[in-house]
N, C-alpha and C positions, 0 to 999 in steps of 0.2 A: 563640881570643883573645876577651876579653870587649870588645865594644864598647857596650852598654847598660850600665850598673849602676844598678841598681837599691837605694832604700834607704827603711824605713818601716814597710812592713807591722809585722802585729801582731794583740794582743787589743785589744777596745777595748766598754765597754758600749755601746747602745744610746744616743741622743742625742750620745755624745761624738764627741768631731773624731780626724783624723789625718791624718801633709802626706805623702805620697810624691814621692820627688824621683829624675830618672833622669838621669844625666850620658851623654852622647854622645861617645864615641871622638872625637877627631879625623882617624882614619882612616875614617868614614862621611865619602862628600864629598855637598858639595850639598845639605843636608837642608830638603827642602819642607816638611813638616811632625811634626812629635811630636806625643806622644800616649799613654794609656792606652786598652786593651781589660781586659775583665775576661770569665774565663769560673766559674760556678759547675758544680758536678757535675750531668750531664746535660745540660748547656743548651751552648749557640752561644756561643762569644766573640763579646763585644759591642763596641761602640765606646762607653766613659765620656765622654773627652775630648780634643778634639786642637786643637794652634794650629800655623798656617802659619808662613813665615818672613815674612810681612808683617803678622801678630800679630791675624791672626782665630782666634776659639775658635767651636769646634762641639761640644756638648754632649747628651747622651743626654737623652731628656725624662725619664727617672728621677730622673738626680741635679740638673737644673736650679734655681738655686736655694739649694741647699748645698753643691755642687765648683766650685772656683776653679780656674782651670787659667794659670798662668804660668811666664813663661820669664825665663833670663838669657842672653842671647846671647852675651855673652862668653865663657862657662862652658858653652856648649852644655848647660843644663840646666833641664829644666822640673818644676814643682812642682805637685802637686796635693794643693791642701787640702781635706777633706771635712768636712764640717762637717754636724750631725743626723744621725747613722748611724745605718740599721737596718740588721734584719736580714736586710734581704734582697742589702745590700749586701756580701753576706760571699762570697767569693770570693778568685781567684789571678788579681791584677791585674798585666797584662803591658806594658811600658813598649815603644813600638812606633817607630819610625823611618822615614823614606819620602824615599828619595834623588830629587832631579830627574836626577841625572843616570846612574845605574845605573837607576833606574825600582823597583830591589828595596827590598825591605822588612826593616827589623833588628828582630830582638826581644832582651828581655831575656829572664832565665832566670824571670820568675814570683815573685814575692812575694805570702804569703797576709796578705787580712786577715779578720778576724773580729771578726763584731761580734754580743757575747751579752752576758749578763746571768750 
């Protein structure tokens, strides 16, 4: 059963924007914080960006600056806008989830973006 979805990814030139948006099951209970991780080929999933449920953001010093990271809490859904993309931003970015009260972790199934010329 799909409890992340994920939606956005894409091609996108260099300088241009793009929003990724990841809706949360209502079957995750308790969700302390959302978030994207991004891993490119060869390298560590990283941590992009994450907001608590008391609506702090924590930000990777890469993208500081041009990702926006917001939430709807109604809609248990957060949106990440990127804004000046390069290329190094290109990767399969994973929409992540972090229960207080199972303590586990959700992920989504990975959406690519790409960002070329």
């Amino acid at each position: 059963q799909v409890q992340l979805v994920e939606s956005g990814g894409g091609l996108v030139q260099p300088g241009g924007s793009l929003t990724l948006s990841c809706a949360a099951s209502r079957s995750i209970f308790s969700i302390y914080a959302m978030g994207w991780y991004r891993q490119a080929p060869g390298k560590q999933r990283e941590l992009v960006a994450r907001i608590t449920s008391g609506g702090f953001t924590d930000y990777a010093d890469s993208v500081k600056g041009r990702f926006t990271l917001s939430r709807d809490n109604a809609r248990n859904t957060v949106y990440l806008r990127m804004n000046s993309l390069k290329p190094e931003d290109t990767a399969v970015y994973y929409c992540n989830a972090l229960s207080s009260y199972t303590s586990d972790n959700y992920w989504g199934q990975g959406t690519q973006v790409t960002v070329s010329s």
